[in-house]
N, C-alpha and C positions, 0 to 999 in steps of 0.2 A: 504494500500500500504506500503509495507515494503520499508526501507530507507536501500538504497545502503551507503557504504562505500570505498571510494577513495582507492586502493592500490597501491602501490610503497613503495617509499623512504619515510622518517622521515627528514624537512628537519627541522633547528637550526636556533637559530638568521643569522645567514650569511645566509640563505635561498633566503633571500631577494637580492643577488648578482648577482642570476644566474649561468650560467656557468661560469662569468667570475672571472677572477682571481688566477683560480686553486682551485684544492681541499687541495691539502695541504695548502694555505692560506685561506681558508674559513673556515675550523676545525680551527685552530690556533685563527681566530678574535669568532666564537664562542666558544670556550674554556676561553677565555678574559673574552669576554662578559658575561658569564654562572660564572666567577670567581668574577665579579664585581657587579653584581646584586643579588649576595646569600646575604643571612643573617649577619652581622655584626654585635660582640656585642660592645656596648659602653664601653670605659674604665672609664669612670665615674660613671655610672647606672646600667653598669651589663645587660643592655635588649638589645636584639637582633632590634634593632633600626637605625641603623646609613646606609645612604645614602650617594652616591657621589655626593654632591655639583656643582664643578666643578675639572678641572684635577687636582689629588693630595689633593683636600679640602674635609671634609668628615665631617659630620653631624648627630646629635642624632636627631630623630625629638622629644623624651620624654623628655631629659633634654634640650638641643636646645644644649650641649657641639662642638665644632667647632672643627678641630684638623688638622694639616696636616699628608700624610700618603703615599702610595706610588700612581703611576697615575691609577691603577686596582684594589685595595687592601690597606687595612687600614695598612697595614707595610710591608716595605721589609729588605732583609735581613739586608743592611747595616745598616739601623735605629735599628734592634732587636742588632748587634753587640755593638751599641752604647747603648744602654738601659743596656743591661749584662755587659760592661766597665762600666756604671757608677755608678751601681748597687755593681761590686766588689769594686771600688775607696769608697765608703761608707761604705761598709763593714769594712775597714780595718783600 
């Protein structure tokens, strides 16, 4: 007996919503989500390691390094702004 295959849609982590809420806010939380659960490499070790902890706390599980970062993503822009400032104040 050959195995059927489901056709439709492709649904993403917001899948789980249903219809509700709209589509353009359910791309939007999966888009997030899809940007929060990639690969992260550690600024310490170099390995593609690091976990969201909790909001904003973020985790190597290889070297155990801790760090804060933004609440989706291990940096946003304002913190990179700040890294480049301190970066040229050393330089000079």
């Amino acid at each position: 007996m050959a195995e059927e295959r489901k056709s439709g849609r492709v649904t993403r982590s917001a899948g789980r919503f249903g219809p509700r809420y709209g589509r353009v806010g359910r791309k939007r939380v999966a888009d997030i989500e899809e940007q929060m659960n990639a690969d992260h490499t550690c600024p310490e070790c170099d390995e593609d390691r690091v976990s969201r902890t909790d909001t904003g706390i973020w985790e190597c599980s290889r070297c155990g390094y801790r760090f804060a970062g933004g609440a989706y993503d291990t940096s946003t822009p304002g913190g990179e702004a700040v890294h480049r400032a301190i970066r040229e104040a050393q330089e000079e």
